[in-house]
N, C-alpha and C positions, 0 to 999 in steps of 0.2 A: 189842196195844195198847201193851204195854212200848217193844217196837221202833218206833214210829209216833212216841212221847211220846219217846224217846230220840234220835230223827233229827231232831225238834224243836226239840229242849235245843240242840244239837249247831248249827243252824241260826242260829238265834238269839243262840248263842255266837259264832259266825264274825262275825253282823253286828255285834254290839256290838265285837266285835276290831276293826274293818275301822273302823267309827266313831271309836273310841280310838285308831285308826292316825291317822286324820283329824285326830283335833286336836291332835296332836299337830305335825302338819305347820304352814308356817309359812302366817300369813292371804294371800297370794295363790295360795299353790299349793292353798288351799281352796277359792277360788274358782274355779279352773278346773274346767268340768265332767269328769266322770268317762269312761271310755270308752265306758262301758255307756249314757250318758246321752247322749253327742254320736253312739253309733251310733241309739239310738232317734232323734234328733231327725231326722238325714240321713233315715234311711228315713222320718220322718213326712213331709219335706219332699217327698222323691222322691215319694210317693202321691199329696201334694198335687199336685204339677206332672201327675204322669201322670193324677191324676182330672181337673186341669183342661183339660189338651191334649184328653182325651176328650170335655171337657163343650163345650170351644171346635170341635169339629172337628165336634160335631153341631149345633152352634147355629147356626156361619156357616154359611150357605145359597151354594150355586154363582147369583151372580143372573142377572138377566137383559144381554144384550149394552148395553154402553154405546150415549149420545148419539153417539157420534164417527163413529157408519156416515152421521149427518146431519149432521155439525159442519155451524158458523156458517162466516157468511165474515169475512174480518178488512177491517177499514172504517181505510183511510187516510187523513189529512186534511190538509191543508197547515193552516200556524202560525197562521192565524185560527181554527183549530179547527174550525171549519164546511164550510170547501171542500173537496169529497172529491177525492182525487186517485186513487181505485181501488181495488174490491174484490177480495180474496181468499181462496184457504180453503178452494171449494167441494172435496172430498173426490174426486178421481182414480183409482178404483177399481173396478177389476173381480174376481170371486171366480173362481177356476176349482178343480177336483178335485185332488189329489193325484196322481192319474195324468198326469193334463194337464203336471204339474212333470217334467221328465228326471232322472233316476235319481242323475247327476254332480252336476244343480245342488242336490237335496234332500241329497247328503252336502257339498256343499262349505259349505250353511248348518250343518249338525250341527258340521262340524272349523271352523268359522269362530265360533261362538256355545256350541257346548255338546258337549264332545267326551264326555259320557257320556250322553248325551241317550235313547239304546237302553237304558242300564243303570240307571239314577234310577228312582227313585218321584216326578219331579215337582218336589224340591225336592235342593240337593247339598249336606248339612251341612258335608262338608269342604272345598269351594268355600267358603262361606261364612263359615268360620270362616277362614279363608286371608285372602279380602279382607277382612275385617272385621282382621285383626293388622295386612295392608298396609296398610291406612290408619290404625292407629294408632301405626304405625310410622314413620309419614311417608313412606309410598311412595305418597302421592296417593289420592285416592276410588278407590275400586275395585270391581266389582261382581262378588258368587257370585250372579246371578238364573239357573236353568236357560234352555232353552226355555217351560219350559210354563208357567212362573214371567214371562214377558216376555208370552206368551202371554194369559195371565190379565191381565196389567196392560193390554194395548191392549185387551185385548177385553171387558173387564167392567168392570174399576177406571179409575183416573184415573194421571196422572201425577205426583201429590201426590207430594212427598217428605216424608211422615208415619212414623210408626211405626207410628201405626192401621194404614195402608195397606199397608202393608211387612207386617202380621201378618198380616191380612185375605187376603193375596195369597200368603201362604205356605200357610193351611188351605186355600184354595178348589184351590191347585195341588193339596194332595193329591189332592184329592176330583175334581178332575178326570181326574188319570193315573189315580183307581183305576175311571171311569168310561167314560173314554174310550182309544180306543188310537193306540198313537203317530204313526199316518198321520193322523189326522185332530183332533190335537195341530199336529203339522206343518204341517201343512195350513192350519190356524185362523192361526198364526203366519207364516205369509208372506203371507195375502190380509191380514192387517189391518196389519205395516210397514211402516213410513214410508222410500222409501229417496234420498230426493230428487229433484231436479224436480218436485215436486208428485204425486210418482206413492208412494199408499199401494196395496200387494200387487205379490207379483212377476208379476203380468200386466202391470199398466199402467209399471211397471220396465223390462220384456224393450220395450214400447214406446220408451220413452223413454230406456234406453239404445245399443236396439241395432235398432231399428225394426223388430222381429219378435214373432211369438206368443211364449208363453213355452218353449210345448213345442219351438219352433226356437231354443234356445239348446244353444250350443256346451258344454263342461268349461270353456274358460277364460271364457268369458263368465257363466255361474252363478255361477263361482268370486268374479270382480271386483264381480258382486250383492251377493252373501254378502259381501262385505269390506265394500262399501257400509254393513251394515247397523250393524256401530262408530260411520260418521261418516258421514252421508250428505251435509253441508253443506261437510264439508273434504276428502273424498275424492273429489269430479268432478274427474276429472283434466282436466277440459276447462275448469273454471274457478278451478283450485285456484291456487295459488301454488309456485312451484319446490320449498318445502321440504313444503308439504301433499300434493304431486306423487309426494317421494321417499315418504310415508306411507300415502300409498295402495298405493304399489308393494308395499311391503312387508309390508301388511296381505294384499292377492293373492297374497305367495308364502305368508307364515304358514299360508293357508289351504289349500293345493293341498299348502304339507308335511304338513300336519293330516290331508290325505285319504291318505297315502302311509303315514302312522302307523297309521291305524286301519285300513289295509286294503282302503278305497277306489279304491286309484290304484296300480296299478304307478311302480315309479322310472322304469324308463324312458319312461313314457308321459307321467310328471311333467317330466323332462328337455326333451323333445319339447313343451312347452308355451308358448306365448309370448305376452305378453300385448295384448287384443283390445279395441284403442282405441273406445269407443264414438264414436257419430257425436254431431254437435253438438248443444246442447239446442234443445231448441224452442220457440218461441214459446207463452206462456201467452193463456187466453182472457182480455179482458178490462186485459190490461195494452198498449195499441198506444198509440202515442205516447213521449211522455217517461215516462210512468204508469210504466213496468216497470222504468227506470233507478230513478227515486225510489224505490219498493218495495223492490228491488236493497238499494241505500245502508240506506237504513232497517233493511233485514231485517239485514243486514252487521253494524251498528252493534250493534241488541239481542244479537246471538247473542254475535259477538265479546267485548261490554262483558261478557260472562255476567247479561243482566239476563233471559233466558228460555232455553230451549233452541227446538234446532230442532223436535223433534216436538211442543213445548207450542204453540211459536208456528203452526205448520201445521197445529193441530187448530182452530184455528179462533175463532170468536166475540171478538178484540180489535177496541179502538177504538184507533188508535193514531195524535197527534198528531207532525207531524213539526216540523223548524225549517223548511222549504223556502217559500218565499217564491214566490205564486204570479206575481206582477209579473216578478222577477227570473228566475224560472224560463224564463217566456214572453219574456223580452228573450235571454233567451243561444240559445235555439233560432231564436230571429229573427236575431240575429246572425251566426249561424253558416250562416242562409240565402243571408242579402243578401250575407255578406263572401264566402264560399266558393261554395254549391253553385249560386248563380246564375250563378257563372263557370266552372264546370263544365261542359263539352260532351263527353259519353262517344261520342255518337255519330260526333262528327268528330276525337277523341282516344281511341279505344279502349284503345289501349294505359297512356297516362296519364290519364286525369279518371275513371277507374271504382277501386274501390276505397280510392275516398279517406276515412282516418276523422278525428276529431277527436274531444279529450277533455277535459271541462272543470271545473272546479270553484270555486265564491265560498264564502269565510269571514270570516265576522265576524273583527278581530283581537282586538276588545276580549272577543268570549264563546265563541271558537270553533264559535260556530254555523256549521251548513251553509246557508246559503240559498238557493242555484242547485246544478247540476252538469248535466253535458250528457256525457251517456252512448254516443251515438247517436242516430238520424235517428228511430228509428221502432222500439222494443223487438219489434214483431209483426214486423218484417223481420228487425232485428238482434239478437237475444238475446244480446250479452255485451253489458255492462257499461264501457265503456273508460273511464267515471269511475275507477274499481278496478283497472283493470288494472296489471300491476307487471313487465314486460317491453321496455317502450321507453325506451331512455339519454335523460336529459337534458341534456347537453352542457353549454355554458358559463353556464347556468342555474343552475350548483352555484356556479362562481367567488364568487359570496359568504359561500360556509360556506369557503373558503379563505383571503380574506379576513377574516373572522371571526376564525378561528379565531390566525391572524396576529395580528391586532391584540389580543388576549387573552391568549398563547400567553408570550409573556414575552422568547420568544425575539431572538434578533438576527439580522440577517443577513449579506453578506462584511463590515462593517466592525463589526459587532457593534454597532449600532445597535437600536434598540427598530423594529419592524417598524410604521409608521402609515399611512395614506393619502396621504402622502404620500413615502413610501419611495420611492426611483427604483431600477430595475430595465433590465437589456437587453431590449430587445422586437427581439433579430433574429431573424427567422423561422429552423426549423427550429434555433436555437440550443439544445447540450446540455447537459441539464438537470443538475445537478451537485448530489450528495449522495443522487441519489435510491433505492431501491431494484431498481429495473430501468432500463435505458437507453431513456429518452426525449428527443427531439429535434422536440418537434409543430412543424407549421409554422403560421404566421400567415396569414389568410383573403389569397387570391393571394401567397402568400410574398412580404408585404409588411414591410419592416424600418423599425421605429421608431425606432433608436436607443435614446438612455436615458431614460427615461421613469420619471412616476410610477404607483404604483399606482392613482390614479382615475385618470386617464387610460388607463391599459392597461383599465380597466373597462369607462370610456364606449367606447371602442372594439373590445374583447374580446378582449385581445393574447393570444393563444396562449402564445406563449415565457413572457411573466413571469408568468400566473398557474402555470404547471406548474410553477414553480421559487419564486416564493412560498408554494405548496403544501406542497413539500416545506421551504423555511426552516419552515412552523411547524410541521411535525408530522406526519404522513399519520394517526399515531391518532390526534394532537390534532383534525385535521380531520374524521375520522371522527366524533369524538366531540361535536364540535361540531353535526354535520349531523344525529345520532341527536339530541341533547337538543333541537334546534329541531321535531324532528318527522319526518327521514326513518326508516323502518323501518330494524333492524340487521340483517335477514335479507336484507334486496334485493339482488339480484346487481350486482356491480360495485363493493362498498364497503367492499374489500378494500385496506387500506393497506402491503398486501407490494407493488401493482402501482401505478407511478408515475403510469398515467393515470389513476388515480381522482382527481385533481386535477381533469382538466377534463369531466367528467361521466358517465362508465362507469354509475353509478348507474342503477338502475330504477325510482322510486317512482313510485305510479299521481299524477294529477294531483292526486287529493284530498289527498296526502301533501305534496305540493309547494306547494300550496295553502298548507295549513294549517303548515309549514316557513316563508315568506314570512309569512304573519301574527304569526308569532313575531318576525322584524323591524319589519312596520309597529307589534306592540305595546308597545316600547322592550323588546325582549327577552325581554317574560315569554308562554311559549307554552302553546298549548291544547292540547289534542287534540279535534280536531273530531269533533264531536258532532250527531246528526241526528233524535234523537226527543226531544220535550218530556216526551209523558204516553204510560202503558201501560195500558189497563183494560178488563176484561171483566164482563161483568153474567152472573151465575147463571140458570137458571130460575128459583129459590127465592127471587130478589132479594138475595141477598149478590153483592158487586163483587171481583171481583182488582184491585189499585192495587200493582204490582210495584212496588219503591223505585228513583228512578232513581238513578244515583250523580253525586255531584256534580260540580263542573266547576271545579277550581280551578288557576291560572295556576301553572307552575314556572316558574323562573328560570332560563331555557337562557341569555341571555346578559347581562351587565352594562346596565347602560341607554346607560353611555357607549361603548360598545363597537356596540350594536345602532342607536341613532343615527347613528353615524359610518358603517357599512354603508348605511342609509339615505339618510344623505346623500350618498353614491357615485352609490347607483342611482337617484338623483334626476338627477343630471347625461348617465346611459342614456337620458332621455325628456328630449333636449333635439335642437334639428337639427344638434348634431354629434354626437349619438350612435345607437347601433345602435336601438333603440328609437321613435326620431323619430316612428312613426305614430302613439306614442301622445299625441304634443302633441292630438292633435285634440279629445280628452279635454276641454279649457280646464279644465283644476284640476289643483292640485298632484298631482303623481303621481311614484311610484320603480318602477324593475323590472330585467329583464333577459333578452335573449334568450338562445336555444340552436338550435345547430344540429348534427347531430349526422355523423361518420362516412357518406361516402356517399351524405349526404344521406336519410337515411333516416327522420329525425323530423327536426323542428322545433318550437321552445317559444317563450312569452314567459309569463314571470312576473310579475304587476306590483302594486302596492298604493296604496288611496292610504290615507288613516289611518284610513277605516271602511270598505273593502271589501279582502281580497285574492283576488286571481284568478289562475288559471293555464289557459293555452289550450296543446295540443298535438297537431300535427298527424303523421299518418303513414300508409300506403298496406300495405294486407297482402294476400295472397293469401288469397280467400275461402274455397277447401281444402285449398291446403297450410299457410295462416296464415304465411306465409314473408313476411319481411318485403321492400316494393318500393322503389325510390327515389322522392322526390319530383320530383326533377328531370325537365321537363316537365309536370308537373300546371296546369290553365288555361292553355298555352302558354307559360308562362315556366319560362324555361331551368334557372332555379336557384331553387328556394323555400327561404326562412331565413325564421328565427324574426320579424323586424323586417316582415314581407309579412304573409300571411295571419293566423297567428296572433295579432301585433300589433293588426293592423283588428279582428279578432275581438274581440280584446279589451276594443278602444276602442268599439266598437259597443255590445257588451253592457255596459260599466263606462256610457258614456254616458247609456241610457237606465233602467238601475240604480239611479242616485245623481241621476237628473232629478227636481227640484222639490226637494232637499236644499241644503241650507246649505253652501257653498265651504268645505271645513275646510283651514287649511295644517298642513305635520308642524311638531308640536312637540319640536324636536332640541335635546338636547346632547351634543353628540359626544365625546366623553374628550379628553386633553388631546396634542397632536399631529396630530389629525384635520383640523382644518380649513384655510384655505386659505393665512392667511395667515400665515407662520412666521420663526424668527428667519433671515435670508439666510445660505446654506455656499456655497461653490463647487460651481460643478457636476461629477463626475466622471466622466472619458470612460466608454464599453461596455467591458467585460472578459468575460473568460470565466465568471465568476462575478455572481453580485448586484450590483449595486454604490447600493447604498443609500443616500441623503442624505433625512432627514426632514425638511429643508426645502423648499420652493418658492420661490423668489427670483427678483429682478427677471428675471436672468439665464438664470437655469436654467429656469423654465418659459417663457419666450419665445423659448425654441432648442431646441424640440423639433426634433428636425432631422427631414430630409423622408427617405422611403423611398427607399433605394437599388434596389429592384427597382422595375420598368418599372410604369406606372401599370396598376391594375387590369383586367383583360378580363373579357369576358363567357365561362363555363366552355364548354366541348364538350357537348353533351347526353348522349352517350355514354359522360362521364368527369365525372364533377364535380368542384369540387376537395374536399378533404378541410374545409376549413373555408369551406364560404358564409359568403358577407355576411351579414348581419339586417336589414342594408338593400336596398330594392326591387334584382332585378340589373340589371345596365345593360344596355343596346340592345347587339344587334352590329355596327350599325355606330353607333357613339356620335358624338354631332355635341359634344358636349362633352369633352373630358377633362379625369378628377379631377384636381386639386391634391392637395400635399401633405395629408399627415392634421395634423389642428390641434388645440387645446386651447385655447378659452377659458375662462381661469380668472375667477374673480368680479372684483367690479369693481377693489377693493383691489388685484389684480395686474395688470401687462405688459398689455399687449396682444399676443395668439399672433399666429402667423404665419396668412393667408388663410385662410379654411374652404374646403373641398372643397362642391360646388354640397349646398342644402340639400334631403333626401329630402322629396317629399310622405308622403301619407298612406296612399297606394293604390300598386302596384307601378308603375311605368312604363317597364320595358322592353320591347322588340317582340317579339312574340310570332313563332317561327318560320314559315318555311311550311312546311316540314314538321316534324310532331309526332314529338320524342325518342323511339326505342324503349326501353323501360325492362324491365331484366333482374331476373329473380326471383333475389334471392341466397338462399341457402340458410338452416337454422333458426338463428338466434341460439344459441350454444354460450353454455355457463358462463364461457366467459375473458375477461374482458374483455378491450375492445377500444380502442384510442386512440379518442378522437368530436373530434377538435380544433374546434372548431365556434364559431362568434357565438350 
C-alpha cells in the first residue's frame, strides 16, 4: 500500500511539475497543443475516416445498370425551334464475350487506359493523387479513373462531373473488383464505350472502323480502338484535321509501346507494325439528305465550344435548337442543283463530271450565326462533311487579308509611301517578287502583263504579280495575323509566313472558316466566330431539365472600321462587268467578294457578301478512294473552270433566293483616309523591278492603264491548264471575238479608262469540246505548300 500511495505522490508530482513548466512558458506557446494531445486527436480522426470508409462502403449499394443501354434520341430543329431537321442517339451496340475480344486487342486497351489494370483493387490511389497535383499544378484536367472505375461510370452512374458521383463511383468500384473478376470487368468496359461513329462497344467499333467482327481484328487494329477510346470525336483519322491526325498517331504508338512495356508485345513484333487505316465512315440511319451535314456542324460546334462532351452528347435524350435556316438551307441545295449537277453528264464525261464536290457555307455578319451550309448531295451517299473540311487551298480568295493587312500595316512600299487602295504596283506576269522570304515569280491568269497598276484594280482583276508582292510590303506575319483575327484557323496548312506563296492562297480553311473570315469584312471589321446552336436541353425522367449555358457571342475587333470598309469597297468593284466576279451582278443588289482559283486547277472559290448575308461556295473534284485530289479542268465540258463559273452562279443562285422578299440594303462604307477613288493627282511612275507605289489615282495615271503586252488571252489545253484560270467564263476555241485590252473604270469623278474587254454573262459561255479532257489523278496533297496563282 506504501509503494502504490508512493508511486502516486510521485505521479502527481511529475503532473503538477509538467503544469508549472506550462505556465511558465509564453501565452502562444501554451496554446499549441501538446504532443500527447495532437497524437490522440490524429488517431481519433483516422478511426473516424476508417469507421466511415467502412460505414460508406456498406451503405452504397452496387446498383442497377443505367438508362443509357435505352438512351433517348437527340431531336434537332431548325431556328424556328419547331421544324425538325433529324433525329439522333439511338444506341449502336451489340455485347459480345470476352472471349470473342482477341487476346492483342483486350491488352492494347489495358496499356492504352489502365496499365495496372491486373494489379489494382478497382480504384489507383497513386494515379489519382498524381492527377489530382497535375491539375492543380496547372498541367491541365487530368484523370486517375482505373478501368473499373470508367467501367462503373458507363455502366451504372451518369457522366455527372459531381463529387457525389466521383465518391459513389470510387465505393461501387471497390465492390465490384472485390466481386467480380477482371475478364468480365473487361469485358463490361468495352461493350458499354463510346468509341465514335455512333458505335458504343467494341463490336459495333470493329464494324464501323474496320468492317469486320470484332474477333477478326488485327494487333494494329485493336491497338488504334483502344486509342480511340481517349478521343473518339478527334482521333477518326478519316475525319480529323492534319494536327488531330498527328494525335491520333501517336496515341496508336503510346499504346503498342504500353504493350512492349508490360510484356504484351515483343519489340520486334512492335517494330513490324504499321498502322491500319480504317475504311471510311458510313452512313448514319436516318440522317439522308442535308439532315447529316447540319447534325455534322451542330455537333462540331457543341463539342468544340466545350458546351458538352461527346459521350454526354451521344447518350442521348437532347433537344437541340440550331441557327440553320430552313428557307435558306433548301435554296443553297437548289442552287447547287440547277447551277452545277444539272450540267453534269458522268455518263458521256466519265472521266470529268463524276466526282465533282462542292462546299458551302452562309453567315450572318452582323451575329455570326450559321444559316445555310451545303456539305454534300446527300449525307446517306456521302458521309464527310465538305462544309468542314480544311484541305482544299483557297487561292486568290485570301488577296484581301493581304490587302488588309497592307492597308493597316503602317508599312510603306519602294517609295515609302503609306501602302492604300490605291498604291500602284507592277502587275508583269511571272515578275520577281522582291523582299520575299522564298523566291517567287507567279504568273498572271495567261501571262497577261498589266503594267503599273493600282491595287483595286489588280483586285478587280486578280493580278498575280502585285498581290504576291504587296503581301510581302506588309508583312507575311502581319498578314498572317490579320487572316487568324478575321477568322482563318492558325493551324491550317499553308499559313506559313516563312513560304512567300501564302500571299496568294496556299491556305486550307474549310468553307465555313472562310465564310465567317468575309463577314468579318461585310461587319466594318468586328468578327464572329460562327456559331450554329441556339438552345441545349434535356428533360429528366424525374422532370428536372439539363439547360447547358450557351456561351455568348460577342464581336472582336479584327480590323479598324476604316480599314475593313475600304477592303469592302475593293471587292465591290470584283462584282462589276469588269471584274472576275461578273456573274454575280445577276444578284441585282449591292454585293462585294472575290474569286479563287487554285494551282492546276484543282478547286475553285467565290467569296461574296452583301451587308446581311456572307457566303462562300467551293468547288473541287477528289478521288472517291484514294481522296486524291482531280483537276477541274473539263468538268460540264468546259475546258477551264474558275472561281467566276460555277461557283460564282452558285452563289448568285442561292444569295438570290436567300435574301428574296428582303429589303435592298446598300454597304454602309467609310473607307479610311487614302482609300477612295478620288486623290490629290502625282505623276504616274513607269514598272520597275520593285513596287513602285503612287497613292494617287489621277486624271493621268488611271486612264493609262496600259494594255498587255502578252498576246490576247487563249483558251488553256485540257490536258494542261494554266496555272492561274480566269474567274471569268473561258473562252471558246475558236473565239469569234477577241479580248481587248484589260480596263479599269474608275467611278465617275475619274477619266474615262481605255475600252472594256467584251462583258462576261452570268453563265459560262465557252464551247464545250468534242471530246471530253482526260483528267489525271495527282497525288495526295503534302504538307508544303504549293504556289495556287489562281483568280
Amino acid at each position: 500500500m506504501t509503494l502504490r500511495a508512493d508511486h502516486r505522490t510521485r505521479r502527481q508530482a511529475k503532473r503538477a511539475a509538467r503544469r508549472e513548466a506550462r505556465r511558465a512558458k509564453p501565452l502562444w506557446r501554451r496554446l499549441l497543443p501538446t504532443w500527447r494531445v495532437t497524437l490522440g486527436a490524429l488517431t481519433a480522426v483516422l478511426l473516424l475516416a476508417v469507421g466511415s470508409f467502412a460505414v460508406l462502403y456498406l451503405i452504397v449499394p452496387v446498383p442497377d445498370a443505367n438508362a443509357h443501354a435505352v438512351a433517348q434520341n437527340n431531336i434537332y430543329l431548325y431556328a424556328d425551334g419547331t421544324t425538325e431537321i433529324a433525329r439522333t442517339g439511338a444506341v449502336n451496340r451489340t455485347d459480345v464475350t470476352i472471349k470473342q475480344i482477341p487476346l492483342d486487342t483486350q491488352h492494347a486497351v489495358v496499356s492504352a487506359e489502365d496499365r495496372t489494370f491486373y494489379q489494382n483493387r478497382g480504384i489507383d490511389l497513386s494515379g489519382m493523387i498524381r492527377a489530382g497535383w497535375n491539375t492543380l499544378t496547372g498541367k491541365g484536367m487530368q484523370g486517375g479513373s482505373t478501368i473499373t472505375q470508367q467501367y462503373v461510370k458507363n455502366y451504372y452512374l451518369t457522366q455527372d462531373q459531381t463529387i457525389e458521383r466521383k465518391g459513389r463511383e470510387l465505393f461501387i468500384a471497390l465492390k465490384v473488383d472485390q466481386q467480380r473478376g477482371k475478364d468480365e470487368i473487361l469485358s463490361g468496359y468495352l461493350n458499354s464505350s463510346y468509341f465514335g461513329r455512333g458505335a458504343y462497344g467494341i463490336q459495333s467499333a470493329a464494324h464501323a472502323y474496320y468492317g469486320v467482327d470484332v474477333s477478326a481484328l488485327t494487333l494494329p487494329q485493336g491497338a488504334y480502338l483502344a486509342a480511340l477510346l481517349q478521343g473518339p470525336s478527334i482521333y477518326d483519322v478519316k475525319t480529323a484535321t492534319p494536327a488531330n491526325r498527328e494525335k491520333a498517331l501517336a496515341r496508336w504508338n503510346y499504346t503498342l509501346d504500353g504493350m512492349v512495356l508490360l510484356g504484351f508485345l515483343s519489340a520486334s513484333d512492335r517494330a513490324a507494325t504499321t498502322f491500319p487505316e480504317p475504311i471510311d465512315p458510313q452512313p448514319a440511319t436516318g440522317l439522308s439528305g442535308q439532315a447529316g451535314y447540319l447534325v455534322g456542324v451542330a455537333d462540331d460546334y457543341l463539342v468544340s465550344s466545350g458546351i458538352i462532351d461527346t459521350p454526354t452528347l451521344k447518350a442521348g435524350g437532347w433537344r437541340i435548337t440550331t441557327t440553320f435556316d430552313k428557307d435558306k438551307q433548301d435554296a443553297f441545295a437548289k442552287a447547287v442543283q440547277q447551277e452545277l449537277t444539272d450540267e453534269l453528264d458522268p455518263k458521256a464525261r466519265p472521266t470529268t463530271d463524276t466526282d465533282v464536290r462542292v462546299a458551302g457555307a452562309s453567315v450572318e455578319p452582323a451575329t455570326g450565326r450559321v444559316v445555310a451550309v451545303y456539305g454534300g448531295p446527300d449525307y446517306a451517299k456521302q458521309p464527310y462533311n465538305d462544309a468542314l473540311r480544311q484541305d482544299n487551298q483557297i487561292g486568290s480568295t485570301f488577296k484581301p487579308f493581304d490587302l488588309a493587312a497592307g492597308l493597316n500595316s503602317g508599312r510603306s512600299s519602294g517609295d515609302g509611301r503609306p501602302i492604300t487602295t490605291e498604291t500602284r504596283y507592277d502587275g508583269t506576269s511571272e515578275r520577281p517578287v522582291t523582299g520575299g522570304p522564298t523566291p517567287y515569280a507567279p504568273p498572271n491568269e495567261d501571262d497577261t502583263d498589266y503594267g503599273n497598276i493600282t491595287l483595286r484594280y489588280a483586285m478587280v482583276k486578280s493580278v498575280n504579280s502585285v498581290y504576291a508582292q504587296e503581301g510581302v510590303d506588309a508583312g507575311l506575319a502581319h498578314v498572317r495575323e490579320t487572316a487568324v483575327r478575321l477568322g482563318i484557323p492558325d493551324n491550317v496548312r499553308g499559313m506559313d509566313p516563312a513560304n512567300t506563296s501564302m500571299t496568294l492562297g496556299t491556305a486550307t480553311p474549310s468553307a465555313l472558316n472562310l465564310a465567317g473570315a468575309y463577314a468579318g469584312f461585310a461587319n466594318h471589321g468586328q468578327a464572329f466566330t460562327p456559331w450554329s446552336v441556339v438552345k441545349l436541353e434535356r428533360v429528366h425522367t424525374g422532370g428536372a431539365i439539363d439547360v447547358p449555358k450557351m456561351p455568348d457571342h460577342v464581336a472582336t475587333t479584327a480590323l479598324d472600321r476604316g480599314t475593313a470598309d475600304a477592303v469592302t469597297d475593293v471587292l465591290r468593284d470584283v462584282v462589276t462587268p469588269r471584274g472576275t466576279g461578273a456573274a454575280a451582278l445577276e444578284l441585282g443588289r449591292p454585293a462585294a467578294g472575290k474569286t479563287g482559283t487554285t494551282d492546276s486547277n484543282l478547286s475553285a472559290w467565290f467569296a461574296g457578301f452583301t451587308p446581311e448575308l456572307a457566303t462562300t461556295v467551293g468547288l473541287f473534284r477528289e478521288h472517291p478512294k484514294t481522296h486524291a485530289k482531280e483537276p477541274l479542268s473539263g468538268t460540264a465540258g468546259y475546258t477551264r473552270v474558275n472561281g467566276g463559273t460555277f461557283p460564282t452562279q452558285i452563289w448568285t443562285a442561292y444569295m438570290s433566293e436567300a435574301l428574296d422578299g428582303t429589303d435592298v440594303q446598300d454597304f454602309d462604307l467609310e473607307p479610311s483616309r487614302g482609300n477612295n477613288r478620288a486623290e490629290t493627282p502625282t505623276a504616274t511612275t513607269p514598272p520597275s523591278p520593285t513596287t513602285t507605289p503612287t497613292t494617287t489615282a489621277t486624271a493621268t495615271a488611271t486612264a493609262t492603264a496600259p494594255a498587255p503586252s502578252a498576246p490576247a488571252p487563249t483558251q488553256a489545253a485540257p490536258t494542261a491548264p494554266r496555272p492561274e484560270p480566269s474567274s471569268r467564263p473561258a473562252e471558246p476555241q475558236q473565239p469569234t471575238t477577241a479580248p481587248t485590252a484589260p480596263s479599269f473604270t474608275p467611278a465617275p469623278e475619274q477619266p474615262t479608262a481605255p475600252p472594256q474587254p467584251p462583258t462576261p454573262t452570268g453563265r459560262p459561255t465557252s464551247t464545250r469540246p468534242t471530246a471530253p479532257p482526260t483528267a489525271t489523278t495527282p497525288p495526295q496533297p503534302t504538307g508544303a505548300a504549293t504556289p495556287p496563282p489562281a483568280r
